[in-house]
N, C-alpha and C positions, 0 to 999 in steps of 0.2 A: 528869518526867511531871506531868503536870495531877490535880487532885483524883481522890485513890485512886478506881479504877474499884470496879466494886462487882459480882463476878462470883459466881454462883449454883450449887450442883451440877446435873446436868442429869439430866433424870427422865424424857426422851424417847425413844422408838426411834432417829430419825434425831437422834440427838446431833448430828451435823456442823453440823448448820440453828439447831439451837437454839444452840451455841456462835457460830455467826455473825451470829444474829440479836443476842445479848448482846452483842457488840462493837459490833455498829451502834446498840442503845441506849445505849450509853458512849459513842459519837460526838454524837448526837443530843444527849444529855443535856450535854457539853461537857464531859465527866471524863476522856477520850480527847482531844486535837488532834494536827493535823499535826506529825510530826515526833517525837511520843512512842512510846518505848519498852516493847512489853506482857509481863508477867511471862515469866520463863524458863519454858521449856517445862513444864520439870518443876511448878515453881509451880502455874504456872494450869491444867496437868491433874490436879493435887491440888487446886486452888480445885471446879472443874467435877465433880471426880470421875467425870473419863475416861481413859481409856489416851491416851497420847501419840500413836499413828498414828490416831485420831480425832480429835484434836484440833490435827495437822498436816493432815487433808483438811478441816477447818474455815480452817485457815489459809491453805492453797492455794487456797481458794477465794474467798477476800477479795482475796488475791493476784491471784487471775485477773482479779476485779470491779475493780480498782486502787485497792482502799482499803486495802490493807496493803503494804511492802514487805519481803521476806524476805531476810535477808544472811545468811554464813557466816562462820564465823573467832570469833576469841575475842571482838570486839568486834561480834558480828551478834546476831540476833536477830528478832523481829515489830516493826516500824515503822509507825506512820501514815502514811500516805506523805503526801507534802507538796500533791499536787494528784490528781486522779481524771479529766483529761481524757482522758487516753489510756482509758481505759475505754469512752465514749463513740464516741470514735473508732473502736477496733475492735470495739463492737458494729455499729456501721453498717458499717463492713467486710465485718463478718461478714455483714449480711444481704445486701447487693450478690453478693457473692461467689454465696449461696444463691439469689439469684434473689427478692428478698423487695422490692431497690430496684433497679428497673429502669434504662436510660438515659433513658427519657425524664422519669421522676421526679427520677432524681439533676439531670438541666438545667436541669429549669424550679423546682425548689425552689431552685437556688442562683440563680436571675431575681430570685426571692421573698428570698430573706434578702441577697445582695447588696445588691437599693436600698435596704431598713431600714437596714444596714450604715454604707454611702456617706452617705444624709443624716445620721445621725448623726455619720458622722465628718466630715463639711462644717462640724459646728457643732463638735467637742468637739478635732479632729488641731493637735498642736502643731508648732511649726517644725520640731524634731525629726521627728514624724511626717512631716512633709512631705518636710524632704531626705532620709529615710529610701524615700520612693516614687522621686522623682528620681532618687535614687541605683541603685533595682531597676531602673528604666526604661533606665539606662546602660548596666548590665549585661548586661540583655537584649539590648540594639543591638549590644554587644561579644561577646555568645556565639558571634556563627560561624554555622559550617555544622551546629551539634551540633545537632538541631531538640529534645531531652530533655534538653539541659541549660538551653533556653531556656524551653523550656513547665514545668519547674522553677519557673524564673526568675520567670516569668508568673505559677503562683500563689502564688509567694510576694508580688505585688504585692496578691493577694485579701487576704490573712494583715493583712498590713500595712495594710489601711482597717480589718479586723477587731479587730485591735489597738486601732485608733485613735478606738474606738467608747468606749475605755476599760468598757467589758462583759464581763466573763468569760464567758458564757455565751456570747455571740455573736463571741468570740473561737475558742476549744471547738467550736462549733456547724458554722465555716469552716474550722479545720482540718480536723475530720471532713468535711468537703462533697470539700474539695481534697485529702485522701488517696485520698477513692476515687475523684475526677477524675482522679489521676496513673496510678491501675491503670487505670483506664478509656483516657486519652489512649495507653496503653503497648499497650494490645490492638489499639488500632485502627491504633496504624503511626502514622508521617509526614504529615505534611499541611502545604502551602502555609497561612503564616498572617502574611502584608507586611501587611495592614491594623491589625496588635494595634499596632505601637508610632505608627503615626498617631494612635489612638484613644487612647493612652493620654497621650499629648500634648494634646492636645485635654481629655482628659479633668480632666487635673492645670491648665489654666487657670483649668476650672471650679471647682476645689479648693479651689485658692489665692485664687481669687474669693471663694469660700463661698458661691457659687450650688450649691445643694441641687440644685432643679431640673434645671439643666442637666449637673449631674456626675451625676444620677442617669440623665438620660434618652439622655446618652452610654455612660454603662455598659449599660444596659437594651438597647442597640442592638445594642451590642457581643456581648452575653450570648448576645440572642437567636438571632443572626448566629450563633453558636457552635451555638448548640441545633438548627438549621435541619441547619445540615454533622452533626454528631455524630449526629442519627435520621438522615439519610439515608446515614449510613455503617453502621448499627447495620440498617436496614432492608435492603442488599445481604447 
């Protein structure tokens, strides 16, 4: 563990909130990091001066937020978890799901963070990166008749510029976009789609060129081409 955290008895009604607010001050403050270990149960409900099923629904709830990770077994305990993307991810899930992000938002916001994405990774994608998209593009042509193993395929080619942004946030940001594109592509069924690996041919010239422009305004075509079919699917 990182510099002893420095936990408080708790003097609130909703104890659970203020136990989880004190952990997220230990993170903040940098006395908590990824991957450290927080006192045994017993400990730190005698630290807080709470009962233990208060201070496991403070815990579950970090848990939920994915800033802790909980194990069992002799060697488990409350973890800082190593990264909190998934968290993001299925908050926006969740609001899709709820009706909170519609299709025609979920389409045109990934228009909007895709070309950010792609120009950056025009300047920043290594050869790595690069045979890394070829390599999706392969795959794809090789999937067959499975049309969801290939629209898979597909956004993991999105993942991969997002990656190649070297930006965690807009790494995060794309997989949240393309989780809930894949619930989405799944409701709506099957669909003719011979033009993705022309485009994405086309598109990887541009790439490898390090023309910005033109890999953006081939994606941008592509995207939208997409957004056009998906509301008029969404509208029958």
């Amino acid at each position: 563990m990182s510099a002893a955290a420095d936990f408080r008895p708790i003097r609130t009604a909703r104890a659970f909130e203020e136990i989880a607010g004190q952990i997220r001050g230990e993170l903040a403050l940098g006395r908590l990091r990824p991957g450290d270990r927080l006192p045994s149960e017993r400990a730190l409900s005698e630290q807080l001066g709470v009962s233990r099923n208060t201070l496991r629904e403070a815990l579950r709830s970090l848990e939920n937020a994915g800033l802790l990770k909980l194990k069992k077994g002799a060697a488990g305990g409350a973890f800082v978890a190593e990264e909190t993307g998934s968290a993001v991810i299925a908050g926006l899930r969740d609001m899709y799901h709820l009706g909170a992000i519609g299709p025609d938002h979920l389409t045109e916001a990934r228009v909007w963070i895709e070309s950010i994405a792609v120009r950056a990774a025009c300047e920043r994608a290594t050869p790595a990166d690069l045979a890394a998209m070829r390599a999706n593009i392969a795959a794809a042509r090789d999937a067959g008749a499975d049309f969801f193993t290939r629209a898979e395929i597909h956004l993991e080619f999105h993942r991969l510029i997002a990656r190649a942004t070297r930006n965690p946030i807009m790494a995060i940001m794309m997989d949240a976009i393309t989780d809930i594109m894949q619930h989405f592509i799944r409701a709506i069924g099957p669909h003719e789609n011979r033009y993705v690996l022309p485009s994405r041919q086309r598109f990887m010239r541009h790439m490898e060129a390090r023309d910005a422009g033109a890999a953006v305004a081939e994606m941008e075509s592509h995207l939208r081409r997409l957004h056009r079919y998906y509301l008029s699917k969404t509208a029958r």
